[in-house]
N, C-alpha and C positions, 0 to 999 in steps of 0.2 A: 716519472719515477719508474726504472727498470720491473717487472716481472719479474721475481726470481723464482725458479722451479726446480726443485730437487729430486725427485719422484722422476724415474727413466722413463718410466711408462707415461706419463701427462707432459712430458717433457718433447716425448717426440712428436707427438698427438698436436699441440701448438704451435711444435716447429714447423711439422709439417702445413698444418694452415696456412703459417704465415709463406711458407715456400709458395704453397699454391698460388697465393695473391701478389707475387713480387714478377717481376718481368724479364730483370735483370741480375742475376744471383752473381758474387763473388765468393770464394773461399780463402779464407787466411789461414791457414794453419799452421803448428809447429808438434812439438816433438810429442806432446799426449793423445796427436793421431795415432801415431806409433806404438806409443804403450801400451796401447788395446791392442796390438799385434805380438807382444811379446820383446819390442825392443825397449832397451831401458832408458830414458831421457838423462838430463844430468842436474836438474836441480832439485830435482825428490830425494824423499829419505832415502831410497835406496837407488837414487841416482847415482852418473859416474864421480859427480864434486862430490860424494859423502864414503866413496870407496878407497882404499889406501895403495897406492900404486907410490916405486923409485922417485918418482915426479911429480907433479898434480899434475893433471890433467888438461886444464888452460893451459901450461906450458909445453905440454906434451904436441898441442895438436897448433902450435904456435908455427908461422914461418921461420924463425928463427930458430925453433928448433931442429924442426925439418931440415935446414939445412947444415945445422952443427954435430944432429947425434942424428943422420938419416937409417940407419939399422933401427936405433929405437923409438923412432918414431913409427916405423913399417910392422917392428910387433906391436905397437899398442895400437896401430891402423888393423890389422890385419885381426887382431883378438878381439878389440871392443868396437869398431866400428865399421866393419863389414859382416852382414847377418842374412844370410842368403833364405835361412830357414823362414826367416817371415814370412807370412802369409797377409793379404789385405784384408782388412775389417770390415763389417758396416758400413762404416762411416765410407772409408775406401770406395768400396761397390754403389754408394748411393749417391755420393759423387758425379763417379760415373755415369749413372743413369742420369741425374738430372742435366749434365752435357750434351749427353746423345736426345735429350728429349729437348733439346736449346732453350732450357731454363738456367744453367748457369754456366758464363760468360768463359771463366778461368780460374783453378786454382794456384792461389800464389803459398809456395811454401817454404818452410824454413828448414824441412828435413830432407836427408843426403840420400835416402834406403830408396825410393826408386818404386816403392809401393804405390803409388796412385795412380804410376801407367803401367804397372801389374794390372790395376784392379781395371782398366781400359778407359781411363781419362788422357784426352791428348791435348788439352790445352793446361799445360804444368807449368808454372814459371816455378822454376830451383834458388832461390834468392841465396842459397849458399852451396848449389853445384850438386855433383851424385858420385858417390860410390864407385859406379855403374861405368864411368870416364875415368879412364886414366892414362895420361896425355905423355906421352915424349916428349922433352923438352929440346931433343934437337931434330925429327923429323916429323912431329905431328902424330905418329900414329895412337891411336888410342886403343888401348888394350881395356879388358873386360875387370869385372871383382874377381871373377872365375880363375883369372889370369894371376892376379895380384896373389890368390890365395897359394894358387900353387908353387909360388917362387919362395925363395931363401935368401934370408939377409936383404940387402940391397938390391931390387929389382932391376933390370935393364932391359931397353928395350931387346924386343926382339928381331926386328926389321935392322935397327942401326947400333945398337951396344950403347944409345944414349941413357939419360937419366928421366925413371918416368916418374909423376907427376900426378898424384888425386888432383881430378878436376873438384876438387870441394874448396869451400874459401876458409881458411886459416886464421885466425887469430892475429893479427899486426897485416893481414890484407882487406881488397878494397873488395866489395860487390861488383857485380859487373852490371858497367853502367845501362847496358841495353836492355837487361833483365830488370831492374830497378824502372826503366822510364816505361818501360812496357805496364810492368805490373803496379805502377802510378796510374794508367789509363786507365786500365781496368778497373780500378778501385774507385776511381772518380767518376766513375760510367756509368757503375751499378745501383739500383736502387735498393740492394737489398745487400747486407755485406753481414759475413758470416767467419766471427772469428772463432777458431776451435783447436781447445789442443796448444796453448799458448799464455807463458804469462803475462805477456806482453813487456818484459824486462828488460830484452836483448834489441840493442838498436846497431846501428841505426832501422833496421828491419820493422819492429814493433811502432814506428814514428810513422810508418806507409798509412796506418789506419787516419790519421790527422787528414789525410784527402779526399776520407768520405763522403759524400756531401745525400748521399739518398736517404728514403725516408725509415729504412727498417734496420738497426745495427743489431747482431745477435753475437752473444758470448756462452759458446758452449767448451767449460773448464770447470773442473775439480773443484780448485782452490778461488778465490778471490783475485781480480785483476787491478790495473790501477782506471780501469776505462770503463767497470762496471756500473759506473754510477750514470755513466753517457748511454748505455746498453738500453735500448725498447723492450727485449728480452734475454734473462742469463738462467743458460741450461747448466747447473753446478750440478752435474751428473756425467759418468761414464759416457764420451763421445760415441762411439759403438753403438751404444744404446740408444741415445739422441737421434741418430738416424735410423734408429731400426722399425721401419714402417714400411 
């Protein structure tokens, strides 16, 4: 039966033991890394699904959308889902160090903001793309968020006048499969797998944990999961904090 620990402070004090004792660390994350930076995720009270926009918001950041109402797709890209102001957390920085000290393998994540190779982790798998890319659809070149902000209406390239393109995955799109098999390995590799920041709701993404197979699985989230009852230990406290050691 899971440990469950609510208390930030005893929370991280655990984690960290168990970090010491693992060999092989994974990180799974999603959008409640973020939250402790200031961005807002979308299935909390005051997520994007509980704020009142023209559109909902699943349809909004839909392919189909994209490509029927491309202006207003690019303002609700450009207002709610480009956030340069972030900064990385905790959680973020300690990440990183346990990479550089080659105690964890890879983080695999579900979020677009670009914060964990801010915070200087270089092994990031994006299971749904960044921000940070954004692609021509007729010569390739990739322009910045930097870029995207400064434009008007309908972006186009700047190299060839094509149509550019968030490298992020869309709503009625597929993952990409190499980021997917990659970050399959990894997850089956590790002996120690560490999901934070995630309800684990949204698939097919949330189904990678099914690969597991080491002996320590950790859930550090807010709310209740449907895989907490599988968890060796569940940090239900502020992730930030969780790592703050």
């Amino acid at each position: 039966m899971a440990r469950t620990i609510t208390n930030p402070q005893e929370a991280a004090l655990e984690l960290k033991e168990r970090i010491d004792r693992a060999r092989r660390v994974v990180f799974f994350g999603g959008a409640g890394v973020s939250t402790a930076s200031g961005i807002p995720d979308f299935r909390s009270e005051d997520g994007l699904y509980h704020q009142h926009f023209k559109y909902p918001p699943e349809m909004m950041l839909s392919h189909s959308f994209y490509v029927s109402h491309t202006k207003e797709f690019y303002d609700f890209y450009r207002e709610r889902m480009i956030c340069l102001t972030a900064k990385p957390n905790r959680a973020h920085y300690k990440l990183a160090e346990l990479e550089r000290e080659g105690k964890l393998l890879a983080v695999v994540t579900q979020n677009i903001d670009g914060l964990h190779q801010a915070a200087g982790s270089r092994a990031v798998l994006e299971l749904h793309g960044s921000v940070h890319r954004n692609i021509c659809q007729r010569c390739g070149h990739v322009h910045s968020a930097e870029w995207v902000l400064g434009t008007k209406g309908v972006p186009r390239c700047e190299e060839c006048g094509g149509p550019v393109k968030p490298d992020v995955v869309l709503y009625e799109e597929s993952l990409d499969e190499d980021v997917i098999t990659t970050s399959l390995r990894a997850i089956a590799s590790c002996d120690m797998l560490i999901v934070g920041g995630t309800s684990l709701v949204v698939y097919p993404a949330a189904g990678l944990i099914r690969y597991f197979q080491g002996d320590q699985l950790v859930i550090c989230n807010l709310q209740p999961t449907p895989q907490d009852s599988a968890a060796d230990l569940v940090c239900a406290c502020d992730i930030a904090k969780a790592f703050d050691w």
